[in-house]
N, C-alpha and C positions, 0 to 999 in steps of 0.2 A: 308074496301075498297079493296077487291079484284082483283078488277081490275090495282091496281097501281101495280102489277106484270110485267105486261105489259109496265112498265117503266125500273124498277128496273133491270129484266135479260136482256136487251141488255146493261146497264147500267157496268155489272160484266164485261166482257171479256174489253170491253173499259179501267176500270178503272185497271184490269189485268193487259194489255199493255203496262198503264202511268206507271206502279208503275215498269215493268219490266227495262224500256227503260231507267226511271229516274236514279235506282238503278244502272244498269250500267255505264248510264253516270258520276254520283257524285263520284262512285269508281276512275272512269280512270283518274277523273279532280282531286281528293285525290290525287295521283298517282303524277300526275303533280306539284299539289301543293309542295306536300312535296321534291319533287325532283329539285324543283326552289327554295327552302327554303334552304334547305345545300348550295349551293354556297353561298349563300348570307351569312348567319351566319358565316362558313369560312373564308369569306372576309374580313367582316366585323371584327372579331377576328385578323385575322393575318393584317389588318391595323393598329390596335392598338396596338400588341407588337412592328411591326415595324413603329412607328410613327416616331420616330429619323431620322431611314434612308431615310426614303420615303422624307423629310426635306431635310436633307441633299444634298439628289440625286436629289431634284426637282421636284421628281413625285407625286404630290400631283394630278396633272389633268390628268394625265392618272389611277390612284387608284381610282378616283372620277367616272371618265368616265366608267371605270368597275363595279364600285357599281353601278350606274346608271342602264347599260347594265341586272346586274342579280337584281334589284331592279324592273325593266320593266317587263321579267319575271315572277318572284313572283305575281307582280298586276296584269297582264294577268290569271292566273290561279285565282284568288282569285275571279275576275270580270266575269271570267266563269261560275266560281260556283256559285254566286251569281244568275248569268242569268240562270242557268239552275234551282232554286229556284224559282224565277222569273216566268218561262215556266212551271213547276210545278203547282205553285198557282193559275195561269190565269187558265187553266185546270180543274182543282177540283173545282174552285170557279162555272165555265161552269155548270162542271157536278151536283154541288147543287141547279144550280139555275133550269137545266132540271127536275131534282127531284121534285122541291119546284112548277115549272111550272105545270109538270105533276099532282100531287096531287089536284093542284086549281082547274085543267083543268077536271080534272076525279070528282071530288067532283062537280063541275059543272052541269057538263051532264048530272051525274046521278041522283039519289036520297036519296043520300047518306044523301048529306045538307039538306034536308028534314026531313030524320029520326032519322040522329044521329050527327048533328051538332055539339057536344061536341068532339065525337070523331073524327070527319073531321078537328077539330082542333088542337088537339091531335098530330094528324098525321101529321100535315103540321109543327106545329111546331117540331118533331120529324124528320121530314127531313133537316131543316135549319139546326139544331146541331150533324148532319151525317156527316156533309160534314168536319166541323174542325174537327171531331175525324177518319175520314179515313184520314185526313191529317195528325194528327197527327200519325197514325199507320204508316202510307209508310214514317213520317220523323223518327221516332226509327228505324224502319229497314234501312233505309238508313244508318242514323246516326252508326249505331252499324256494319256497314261491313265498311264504312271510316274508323273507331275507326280502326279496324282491319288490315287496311294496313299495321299501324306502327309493327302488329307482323309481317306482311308479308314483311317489312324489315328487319327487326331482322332474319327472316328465313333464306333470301339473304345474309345474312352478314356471319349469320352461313353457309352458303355454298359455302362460297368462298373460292379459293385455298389456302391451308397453306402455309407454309416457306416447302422450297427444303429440301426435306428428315429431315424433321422436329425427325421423331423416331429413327435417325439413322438405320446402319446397325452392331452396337458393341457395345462392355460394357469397359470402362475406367479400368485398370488394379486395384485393389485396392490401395487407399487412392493415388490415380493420382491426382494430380503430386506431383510430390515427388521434384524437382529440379529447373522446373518452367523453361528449353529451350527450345526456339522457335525457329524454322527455317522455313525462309518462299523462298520457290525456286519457280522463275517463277512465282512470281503469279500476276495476271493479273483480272482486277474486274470494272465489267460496271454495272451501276443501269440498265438501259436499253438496249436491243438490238441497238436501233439506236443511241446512245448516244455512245462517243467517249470517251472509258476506262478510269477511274480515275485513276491506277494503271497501269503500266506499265511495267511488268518482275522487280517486286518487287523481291530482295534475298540479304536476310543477316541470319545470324545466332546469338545466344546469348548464353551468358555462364550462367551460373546457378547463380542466386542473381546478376546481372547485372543490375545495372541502364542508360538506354538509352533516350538520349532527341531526341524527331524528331519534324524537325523544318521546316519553308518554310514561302515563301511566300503566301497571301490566293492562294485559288485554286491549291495549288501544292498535293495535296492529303493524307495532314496530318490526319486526319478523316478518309478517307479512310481505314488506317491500319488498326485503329480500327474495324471498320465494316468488313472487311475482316478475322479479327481475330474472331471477334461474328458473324460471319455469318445471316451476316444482309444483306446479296446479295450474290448468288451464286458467285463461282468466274468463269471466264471466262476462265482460262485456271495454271497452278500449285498445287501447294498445300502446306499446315500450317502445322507445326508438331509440336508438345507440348509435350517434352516428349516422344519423337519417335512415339508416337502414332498421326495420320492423324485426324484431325480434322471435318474433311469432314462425315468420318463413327462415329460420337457422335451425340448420341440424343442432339435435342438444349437446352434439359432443365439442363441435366450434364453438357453441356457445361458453359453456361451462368454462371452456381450456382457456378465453381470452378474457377473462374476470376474474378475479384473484378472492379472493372467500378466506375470514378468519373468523370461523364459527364461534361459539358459546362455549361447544364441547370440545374442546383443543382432540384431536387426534392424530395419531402417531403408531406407525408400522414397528413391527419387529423386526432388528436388524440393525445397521450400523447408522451414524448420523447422517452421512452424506447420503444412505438410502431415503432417507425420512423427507433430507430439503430437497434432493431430485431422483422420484423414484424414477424416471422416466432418460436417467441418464441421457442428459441432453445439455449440460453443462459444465465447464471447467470447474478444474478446484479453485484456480483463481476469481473465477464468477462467483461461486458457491463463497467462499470465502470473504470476497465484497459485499453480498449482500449480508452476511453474519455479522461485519464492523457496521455496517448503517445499524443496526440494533447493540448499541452497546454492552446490556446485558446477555444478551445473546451468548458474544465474544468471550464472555469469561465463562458462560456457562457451556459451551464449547470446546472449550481449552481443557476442562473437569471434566469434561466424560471421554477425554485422550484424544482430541481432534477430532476430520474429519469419520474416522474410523473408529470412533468408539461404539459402544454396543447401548443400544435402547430397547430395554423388553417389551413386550405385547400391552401393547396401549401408553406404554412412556411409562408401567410401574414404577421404574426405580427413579421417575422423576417428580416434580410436585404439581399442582395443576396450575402454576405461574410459570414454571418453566416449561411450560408442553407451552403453555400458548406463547413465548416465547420464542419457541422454533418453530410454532405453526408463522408468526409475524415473520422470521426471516427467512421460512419458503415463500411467500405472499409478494417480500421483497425478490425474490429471484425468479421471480416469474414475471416479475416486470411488466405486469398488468394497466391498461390504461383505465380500468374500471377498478376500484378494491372494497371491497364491502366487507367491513369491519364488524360481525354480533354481537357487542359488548367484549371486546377483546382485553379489558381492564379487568374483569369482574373479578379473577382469581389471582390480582397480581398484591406483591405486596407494597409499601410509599415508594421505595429506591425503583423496583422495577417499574411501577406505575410510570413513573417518572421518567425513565427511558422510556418506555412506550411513546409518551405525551413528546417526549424530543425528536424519534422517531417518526410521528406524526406530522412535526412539523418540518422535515430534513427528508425524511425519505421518500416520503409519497409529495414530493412539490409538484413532479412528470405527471402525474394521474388523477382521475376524479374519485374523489372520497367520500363513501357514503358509510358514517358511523354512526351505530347504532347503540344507544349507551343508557346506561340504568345510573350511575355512579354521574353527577353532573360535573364534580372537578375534572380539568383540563377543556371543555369545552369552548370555553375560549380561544382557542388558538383554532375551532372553526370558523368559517366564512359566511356559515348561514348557519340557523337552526329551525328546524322546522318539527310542529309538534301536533301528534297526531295523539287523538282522542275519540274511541268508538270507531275508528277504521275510516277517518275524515281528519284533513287538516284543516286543525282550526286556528294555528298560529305560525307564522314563518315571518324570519328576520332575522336580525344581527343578533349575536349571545348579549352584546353588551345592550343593546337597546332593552330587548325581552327581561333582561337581569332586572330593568332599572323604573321597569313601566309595572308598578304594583296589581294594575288591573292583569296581568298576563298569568295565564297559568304557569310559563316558567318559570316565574317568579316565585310560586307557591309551591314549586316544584323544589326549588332554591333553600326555602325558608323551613320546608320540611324536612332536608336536608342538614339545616345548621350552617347553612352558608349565605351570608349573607350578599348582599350586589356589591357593597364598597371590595370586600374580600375576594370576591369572583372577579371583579375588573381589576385588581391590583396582581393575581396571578397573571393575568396576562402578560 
């Protein structure tokens, strides 16, 4: 049937067009998709670690009201895509049946049916079964460039701006720091340009193996130091000195690697224990082991999960959140940091391991300067200084025991809201 040419090439440029227009469109609705899918998962995620507070604070209908909001979203893009599948299929089905019409219509007229009936049949059926496999060609191609957004996320991820002179511009003098004093002048630190400084002509100085508590109410910018010492946010206007050397001009990865850090959120790898205290395998079992007995409770809680070798699932599951920060403390110790900056490292412990902790405190960090950061005021005493910061400004620094016993001192008030009184506070020590 020669003559069904005559269908077929006006046929091609049409179905060109459908497959161009489609293509583009299912990429851009991908696009969308995916990009109304992270808020949602976010969301959704961060309502359920903070499900407490959200209780607490009563915002159960406005957290609801916002899943909804990017729940809407999501189904919008999902219902596009669908429709534009939809507009697709109606299309193709069109152009099979113009096919399957023309071949009738042509075998018809001619004499085709007359002479080769077998193959007039042939044909006609060979055109019904055209139409699902050019559908199916234009949905692999389509298919296979959505697929590909997700690397063209990944590309944008990889191309966004790093951390503020992430390479530095110097080199740490050797085996820096040697003494582990800070001095922070002036310094001043806003996550955002339009956000009103958390830090506020921060300046104190530290002697070498100093243990300091900084303390406050929330929001008074206790965190802040920290991040301001890891350069976790440019600072706004001062500057850190570690060792007389400016912190500002250190690559962030020296930085990081020679300050030892026991966050808030204790975290912990999948995998075995001695992966978790050195993932960087860069220490003996007998190291790794020393620093495990500096933390008492550690040692026994090491021993229970079958030594060195025992298994830790993804994010420490099968442990409790005193025992993650537990072994975040005796990686902290095996890194043998002359800087260690403690976030409330007590918050999730319970009296017995508190308690080690607080021993620990005073035995294992003697080599290094200590800067703890602490919500819970028992064991402060066995710091050196306390320094208390309110509205991202220090407005009180001194001994635990003087601050405890001077009524007029906010730590005092700090003390008494607590249930702890000064005679009680100075007799733990």
């Amino acid at each position: 049937m020669p003559w069904l040419g005559l269908v077929i090439i006006p046929m091609v440029p049409i179905y060109l067009n459908l497959q161009q227009r489609y293509r583009h469109a299912s990429r851009d609705i991908k696009r969308l998709s995916s990009n109304a899918m992270s808020p949602l998962y976010t969301h959704f995620t961060e309502t359920l670690q903070g499900l407490t507070t959200i209780r607490s604070m009563r915002a159960s209908p406005r957290f609801q009201r916002d899943f909804q909001v990017k729940l809407e979203e999501s189904i919008k893009a999902q219902l596009t895509q669908s429709a534009a599948q939809q507009w697709l299929a109606l299309r193709m089905q069109l152009l099979g049946t113009l096919l399957v019409g023309g071949a009738g219509l042509l075998a018809a007229i001619t004499a085709s049916h007359a002479t080769n009936p077998g193959l007039v049949g042939l044909c006609i059926s060979y055109a019904l079964s055209i139409t699902g496999q050019l559908g199916d060609l234009l949905h692999a191609v389509a298919e296979t460039e959505q697929e590909l957004v997700a690397v063209e996320r990944v590309d944008q991820y990889l191309q966004l701006e790093g951390e503020q002179n992430a390479l530095g511009s110097a080199d740490p003098p050797f085996d820096w720091p040697t003494q582990g004093v800070l001095r922070f002048q002036e310094v001043q630190l806003s996550y955002r340009e339009h956000l009103i400084p958390a830090l506020r002509g921060i300046s104190f100085d530290t002697e070498a193996f100093e243990r300091i508590g900084i303390v406050g109410r929330t929001g008074a910018g206790k965190t802040s130091v920290l991040a301001a010492l890891l350069r976790v946010a440019p600072l706004s206007q001062g500057e850190i000195r570690l060792d007389q050397v400016n912190l500002k001009t250190l690559p962030l990865s020296v930085l990081r690697e020679r300050i030892g850090v026991i966050t808030q959120e204790p975290f912990l790898f999948e995998g075995t224990v001695r992966e978790n205290l050195d993932p960087r395998h860069g220490f003996y079992d007998s190291e790794i082991w020393h620093a495990v007995k500096n933390s008492a409770a550690a040692t026994l809680l090491v021993q229970q999960l079958g030594g060195l070798d025992g298994r830790v699932e993804q994010c420490g599951n099968n442990l409790s959140a005193g025992q993650r920060q537990l072994l975040c403390l005796a990686r902290a110790l095996l890194k043998n940091a002359k800087v260690v900056c403690i976030d409330d490292g007590t918050s999730n412990l319970d009296d017995e391991s508190d308690l080690c902790m607080q021993q620990a405190l005073r035995n294992a960090f003697k080599s290094c300067t200590l800067l703890f950061i602490a919500h819970r005021l028992r064991g402060l005493q066995a710091m050196d200084r306390i320094i208390v910061l309110d509205d991202g400004r220090i407005c009180e620094e001194g001994k635990p025991q003087e601050l405890a016993h001077n009524t007029a001192t906010i730590f005092h008030g700090m003390l008494v809201a607590q249930d702890i009184s000064p005679e009680d506070f100075t007799r733990l020590d």
